[in-house]
C-alpha positions as CSV (number, residue, x, y, z in Angstrom):
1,X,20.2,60.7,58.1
2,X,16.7,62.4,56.4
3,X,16.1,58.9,54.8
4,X,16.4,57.4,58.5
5,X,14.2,60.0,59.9
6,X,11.1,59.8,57.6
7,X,11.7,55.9,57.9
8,X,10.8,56.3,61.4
9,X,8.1,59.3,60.9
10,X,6.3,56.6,58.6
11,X,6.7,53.4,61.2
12,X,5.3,55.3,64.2
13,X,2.7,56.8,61.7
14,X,1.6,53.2,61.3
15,X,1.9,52.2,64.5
16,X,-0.4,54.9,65.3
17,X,-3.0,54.6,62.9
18,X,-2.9,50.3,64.0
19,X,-3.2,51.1,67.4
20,X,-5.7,53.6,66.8
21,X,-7.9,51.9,64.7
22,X,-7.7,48.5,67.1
23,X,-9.0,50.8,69.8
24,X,-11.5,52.3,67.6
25,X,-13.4,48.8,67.3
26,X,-14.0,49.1,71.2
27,X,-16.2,51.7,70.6
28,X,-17.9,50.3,67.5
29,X,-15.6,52.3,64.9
30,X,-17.2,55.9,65.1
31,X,-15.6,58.9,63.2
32,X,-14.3,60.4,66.4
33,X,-12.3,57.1,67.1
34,X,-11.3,57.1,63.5
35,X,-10.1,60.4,63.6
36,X,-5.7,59.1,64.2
37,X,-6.3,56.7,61.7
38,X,-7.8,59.1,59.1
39,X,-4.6,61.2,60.0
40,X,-2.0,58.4,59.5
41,X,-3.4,57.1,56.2
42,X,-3.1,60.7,55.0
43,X,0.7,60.7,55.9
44,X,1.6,56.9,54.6
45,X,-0.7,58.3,51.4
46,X,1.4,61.0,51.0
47,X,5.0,58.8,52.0
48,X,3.7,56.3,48.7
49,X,3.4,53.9,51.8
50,X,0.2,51.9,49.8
51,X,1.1,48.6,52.1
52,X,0.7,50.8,54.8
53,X,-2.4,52.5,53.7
54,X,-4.0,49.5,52.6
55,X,-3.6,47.7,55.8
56,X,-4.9,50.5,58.0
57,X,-7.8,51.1,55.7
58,X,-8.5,47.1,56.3
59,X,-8.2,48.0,60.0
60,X,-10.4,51.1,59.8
61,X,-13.0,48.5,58.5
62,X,-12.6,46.3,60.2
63,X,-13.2,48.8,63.2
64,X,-16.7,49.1,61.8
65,X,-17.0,45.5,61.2
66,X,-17.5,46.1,57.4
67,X,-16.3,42.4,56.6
68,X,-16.3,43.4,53.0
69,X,-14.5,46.4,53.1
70,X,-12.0,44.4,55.0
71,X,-11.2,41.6,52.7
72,X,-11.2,44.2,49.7
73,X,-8.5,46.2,51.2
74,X,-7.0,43.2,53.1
75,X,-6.4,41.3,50.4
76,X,-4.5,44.2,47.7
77,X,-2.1,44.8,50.6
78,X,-1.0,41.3,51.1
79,X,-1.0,41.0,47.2
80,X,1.3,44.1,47.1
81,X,3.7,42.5,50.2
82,X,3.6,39.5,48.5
83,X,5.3,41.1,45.3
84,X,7.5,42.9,47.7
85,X,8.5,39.3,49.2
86,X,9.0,37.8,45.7
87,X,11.3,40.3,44.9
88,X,13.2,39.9,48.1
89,X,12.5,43.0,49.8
90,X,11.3,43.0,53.3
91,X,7.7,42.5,54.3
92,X,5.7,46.0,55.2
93,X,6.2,47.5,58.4
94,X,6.2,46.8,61.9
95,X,2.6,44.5,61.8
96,X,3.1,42.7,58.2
97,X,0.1,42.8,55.5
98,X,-0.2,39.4,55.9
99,X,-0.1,39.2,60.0
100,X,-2.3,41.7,60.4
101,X,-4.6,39.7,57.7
102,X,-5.0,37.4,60.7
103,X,-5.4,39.6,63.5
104,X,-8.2,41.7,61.4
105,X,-9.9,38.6,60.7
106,X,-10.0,37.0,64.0
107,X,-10.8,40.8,65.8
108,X,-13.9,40.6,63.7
109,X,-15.1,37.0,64.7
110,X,-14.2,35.2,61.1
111,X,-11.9,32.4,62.7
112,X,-11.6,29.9,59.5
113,X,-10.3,33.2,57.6
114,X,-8.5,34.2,59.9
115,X,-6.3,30.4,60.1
116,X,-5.9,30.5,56.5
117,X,-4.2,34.0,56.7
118,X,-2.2,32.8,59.8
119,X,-1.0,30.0,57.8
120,X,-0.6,31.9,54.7
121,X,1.6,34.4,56.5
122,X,3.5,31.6,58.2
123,X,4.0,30.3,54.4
124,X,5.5,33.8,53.7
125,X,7.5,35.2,56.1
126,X,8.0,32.8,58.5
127,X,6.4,31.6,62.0
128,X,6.6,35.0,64.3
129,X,5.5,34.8,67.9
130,X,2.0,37.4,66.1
131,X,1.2,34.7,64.3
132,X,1.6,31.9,66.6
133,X,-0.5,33.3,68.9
134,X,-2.9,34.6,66.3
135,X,-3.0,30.5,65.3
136,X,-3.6,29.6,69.0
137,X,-6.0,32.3,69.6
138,X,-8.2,31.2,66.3
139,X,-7.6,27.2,67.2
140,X,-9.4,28.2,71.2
141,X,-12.3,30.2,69.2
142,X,-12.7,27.1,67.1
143,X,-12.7,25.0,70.4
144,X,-9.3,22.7,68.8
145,X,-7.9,22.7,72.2
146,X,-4.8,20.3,71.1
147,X,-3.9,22.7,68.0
148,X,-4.5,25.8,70.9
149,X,-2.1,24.3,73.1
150,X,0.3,23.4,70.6
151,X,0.6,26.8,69.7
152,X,0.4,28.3,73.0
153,X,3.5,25.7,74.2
154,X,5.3,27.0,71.1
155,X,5.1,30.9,72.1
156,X,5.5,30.0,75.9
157,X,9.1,28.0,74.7
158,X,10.1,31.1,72.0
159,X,10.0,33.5,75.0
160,X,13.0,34.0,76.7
161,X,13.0,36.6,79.0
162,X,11.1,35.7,82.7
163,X,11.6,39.5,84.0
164,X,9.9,41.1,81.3
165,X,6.1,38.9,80.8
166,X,3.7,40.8,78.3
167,X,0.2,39.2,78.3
168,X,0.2,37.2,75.5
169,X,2.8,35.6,77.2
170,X,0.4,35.3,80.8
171,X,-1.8,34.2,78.0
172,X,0.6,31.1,76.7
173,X,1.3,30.2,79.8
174,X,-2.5,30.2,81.2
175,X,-4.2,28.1,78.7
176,X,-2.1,25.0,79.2
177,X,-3.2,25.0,82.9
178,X,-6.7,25.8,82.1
179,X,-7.4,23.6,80.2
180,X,-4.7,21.1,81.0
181,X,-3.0,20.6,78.1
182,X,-0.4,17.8,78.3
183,X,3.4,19.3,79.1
184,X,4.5,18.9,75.9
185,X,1.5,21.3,74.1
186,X,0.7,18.0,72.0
């Protein structure tokens, strides 16, 4: 039951410090915003979380829009999920090293990085609904409307509950009638 317990404690302790440090960049990364996701590292520090920590201090970065900060950290914690992978363990977390390798990238306007670690991570764990939509977001930023609605079809078709709509679904569902994709997202 304790192992269950701290399981959680470190999952919503990441979740947290993501969240946190997503909204920090809204408000150009100051201390004060910074302050949840200073508090979280600390605990995944102290858990021997460094997957965890890694990615949030990539996120704290990228909050700042340190680019270099970002890759540095970025990069050694989807090298460490990557040995995780090899070794057939599960992939970090609740956002992965290597999803949020995209969504960092894209948050902080570097679109061509941020493909190759959506495609990377689709390489490595698979193609989830974050990355798919990280890919259609990046291939609209680029102005590759046919890879955007590909991409956007694709999440659209995975989701399968109509009662229950989050906005990147509105999102899916949007683009191909803005910019009038053909019905089939090719």
């Amino acid at each position: 039951m304790k192992a269950g317990c701290s399981a959680a404690q470190i999952q919503a302790a990441y979740l947290r410090g993501w969240i946190a440090a997503r909204d920090a960049y809204q408000v150009g990364g100051s201390p004060d915003s910074l302050k949840a996701v200073e508090t979280a590292i600390a605990l995944l520090n102290r858990s021997g979380e460094q997957v965890a920590v890694y990615v949030l201090q990539a996120a704290e970065a990228a909050a700042q829009s340190e680019r270099e900060s970002l890759a540095l950290f970025i990069e050694q914690a989807v090298q460490l999920e990557a040995v995780r992978l090899s070794a057939g363990q599960t992939p970090a977390l609740i956002v992965t090293a290597h999803e949020a390798a995209g969504d960092l990238w894209l948050q902080v306007h570097r679109y061509e990085d941020a493909r190759r670690a959506y495609v990377r991570a689709a390489e490595r764990i698979g193609a989830t609904r974050r990355i798919t939509l990280g890919l259609a977001r990046v291939a609209a930023r680029l102005k590759d409307v046919d890879e955007a609605c590909r991409q956007y079809a694709a999440l659209a078709a995975a989701w399968k509950d109509p009662r229950h709509q989050p906005i990147e679904i509105g999102e899916a569902i949007r683009f191909p009638q803005d910019f009038r994709c053909p019905p089939s997202g090719r």
